[in-house]
C-alpha positions in Angstrom: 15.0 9.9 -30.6 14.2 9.2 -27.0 16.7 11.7 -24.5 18.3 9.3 -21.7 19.0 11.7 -18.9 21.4 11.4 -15.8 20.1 13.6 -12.7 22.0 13.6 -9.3 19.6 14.7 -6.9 15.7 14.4 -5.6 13.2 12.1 -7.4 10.7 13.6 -5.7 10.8 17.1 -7.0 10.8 15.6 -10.9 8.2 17.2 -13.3 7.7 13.8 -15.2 4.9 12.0 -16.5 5.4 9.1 -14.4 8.1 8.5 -11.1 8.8 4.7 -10.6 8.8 3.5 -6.6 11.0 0.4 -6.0 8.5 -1.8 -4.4 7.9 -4.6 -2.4 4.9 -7.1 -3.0 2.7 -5.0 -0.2 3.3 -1.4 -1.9 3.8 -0.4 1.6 6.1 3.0 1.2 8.1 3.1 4.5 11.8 3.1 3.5 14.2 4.5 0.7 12.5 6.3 -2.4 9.3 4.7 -1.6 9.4 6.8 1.8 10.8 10.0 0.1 7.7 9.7 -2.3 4.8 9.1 0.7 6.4 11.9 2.4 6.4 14.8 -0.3 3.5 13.2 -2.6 1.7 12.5 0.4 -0.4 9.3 1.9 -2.6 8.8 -0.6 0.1 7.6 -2.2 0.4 4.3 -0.5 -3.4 4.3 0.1 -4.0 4.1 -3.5 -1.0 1.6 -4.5 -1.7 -0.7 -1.0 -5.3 -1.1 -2.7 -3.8 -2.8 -6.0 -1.5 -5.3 -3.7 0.0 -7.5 -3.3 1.5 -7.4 -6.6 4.2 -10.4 -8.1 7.7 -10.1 -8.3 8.6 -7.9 -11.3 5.3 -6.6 -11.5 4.1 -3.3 -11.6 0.9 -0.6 -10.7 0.2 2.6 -10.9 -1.1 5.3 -8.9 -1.8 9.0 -8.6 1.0 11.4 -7.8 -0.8 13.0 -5.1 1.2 16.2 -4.2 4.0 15.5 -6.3 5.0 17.5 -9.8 4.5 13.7 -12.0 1.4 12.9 -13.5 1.7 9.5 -12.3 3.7 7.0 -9.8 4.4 3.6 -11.2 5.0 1.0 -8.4 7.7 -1.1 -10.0 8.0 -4.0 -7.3 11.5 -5.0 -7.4 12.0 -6.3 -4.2 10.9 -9.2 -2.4 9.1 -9.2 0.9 12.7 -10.0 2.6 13.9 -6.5 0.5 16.2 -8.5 -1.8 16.5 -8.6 -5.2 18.0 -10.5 -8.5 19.1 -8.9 -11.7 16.0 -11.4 -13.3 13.2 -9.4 -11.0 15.0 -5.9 -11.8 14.8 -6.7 -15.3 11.2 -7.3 -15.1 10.3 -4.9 -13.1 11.9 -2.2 -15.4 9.9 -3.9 -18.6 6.5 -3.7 -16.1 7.3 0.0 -15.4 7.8 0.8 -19.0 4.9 -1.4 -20.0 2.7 0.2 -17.6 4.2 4.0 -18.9 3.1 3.2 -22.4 -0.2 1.9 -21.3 -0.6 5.5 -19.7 1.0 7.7 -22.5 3.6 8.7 -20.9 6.5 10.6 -22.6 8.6 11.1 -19.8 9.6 9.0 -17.1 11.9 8.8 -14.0 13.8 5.7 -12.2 15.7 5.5 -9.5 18.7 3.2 -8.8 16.0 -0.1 -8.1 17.3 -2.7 -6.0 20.9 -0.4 -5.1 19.8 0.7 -1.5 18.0 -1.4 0.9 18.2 -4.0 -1.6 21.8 -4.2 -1.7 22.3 -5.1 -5.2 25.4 -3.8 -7.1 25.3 -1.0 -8.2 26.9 -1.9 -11.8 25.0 -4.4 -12.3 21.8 -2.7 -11.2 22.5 0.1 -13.9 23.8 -2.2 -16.7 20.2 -4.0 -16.4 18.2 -0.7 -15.9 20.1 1.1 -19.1 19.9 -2.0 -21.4 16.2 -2.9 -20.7 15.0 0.6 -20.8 17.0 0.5 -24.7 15.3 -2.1 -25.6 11.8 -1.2 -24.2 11.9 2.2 -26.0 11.5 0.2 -29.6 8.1 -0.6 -28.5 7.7 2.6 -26.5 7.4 5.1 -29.3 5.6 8.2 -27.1 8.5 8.2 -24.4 10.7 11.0 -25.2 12.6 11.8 -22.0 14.0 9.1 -19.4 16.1 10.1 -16.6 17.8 7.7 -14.4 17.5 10.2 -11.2 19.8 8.9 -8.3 21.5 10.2 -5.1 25.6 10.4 -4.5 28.1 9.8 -6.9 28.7 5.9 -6.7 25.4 5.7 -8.4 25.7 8.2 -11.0 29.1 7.1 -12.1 27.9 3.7 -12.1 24.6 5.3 -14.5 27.6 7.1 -16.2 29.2 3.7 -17.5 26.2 1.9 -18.4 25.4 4.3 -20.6 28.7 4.8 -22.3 28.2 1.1 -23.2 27.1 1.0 -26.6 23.4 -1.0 -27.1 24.2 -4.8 -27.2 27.9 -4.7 -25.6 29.2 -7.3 -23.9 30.6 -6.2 -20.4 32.2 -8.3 -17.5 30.4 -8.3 -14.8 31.6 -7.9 -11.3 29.3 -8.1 -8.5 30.4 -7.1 -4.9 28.6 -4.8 -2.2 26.2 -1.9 -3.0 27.4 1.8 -2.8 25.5 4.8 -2.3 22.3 3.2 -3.5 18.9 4.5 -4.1 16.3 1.4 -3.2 
């Protein structure tokens, strides 16, 4: 049985298989975890993923973790060129991730709190989408062993918290209403 994992701190310092970016369609990595991961992994980061662009909405690539502890970076592109999002484009871009995890063998993977920061989607709702597509993507994604939904402050874990207290298939009321303590 595949371990879902809540971690409140740096993506960056991770030792996973694979780290997913929140992208935009350029794969430029200026802001939010995008800029966190250039700045530790290093440029070749961005180098690498610019070279693959630009990518559709809900799409992802993948890179090479340059100086970071994952084997991999998957470029998850979950926002549009304006830096918005919907909870249709973060629910693809979570089943691109884990498409493109399986199509490396990963068994562990790391994402971050897409769309919650300079996206400035809800953070509920961003968690309710990441938790249940990640459920349902692990029945076809037998190697992955770990996930951890790595996020910054405690709006975002507590939302991560909920969503997965929710059992698998739930029905929850939605509320939508402005972003907290987001990741990107």
């Amino acid at each position: 049985m595949t371990r879902l994992e809540l971690w409140n701190g740096d993506i960056c310092v991770l030792e996973v298989d694979a780290i997913v970016n929140p992208a935009n369609p350029t794969l430029w990595m200026s802001t939010g975890v995008g800029g966190a991961l250039k700045r530790a992994g290093g440029d070749a980061i961005e180098l690498a993923a610019v070279r693959q662009g630009p990518v559709g909405l809900g799409d992802a690539v993948v890179t090479e973790p340059g100086n970071l502890a994952a084997r991999a970076v998957i470029h998850a592109v979950s926002l549009d060129r304006d830096r918005r999002t919907s909870g249709p484009v973060l629910e693809a871009a979570v089943r691109s991730a884990m498409a493109r995890a399986r199509e490396i063998g990963a068994t562990s993977i790391a994402f971050p709190a897409l769309g919650t920061g300079v996206g400035g989607f809800p953070l509920d709702e961003a968690a309710r989408i990441a938790v249940d597509v990640v459920r349902d993507e692990l029945g076809r994604s037998e190697a992955i062993e770990h996930v951890v939904f790595a996020l910054r402050g405690p709006a975002a874990y507590r939302a991560f918290e909920r969503a997965l207290a929710t059992p698998p298939g739930a029905v929850t009321t939605r509320r939508s209403g402005p972003a907290a303590g987001g990741e990107g």
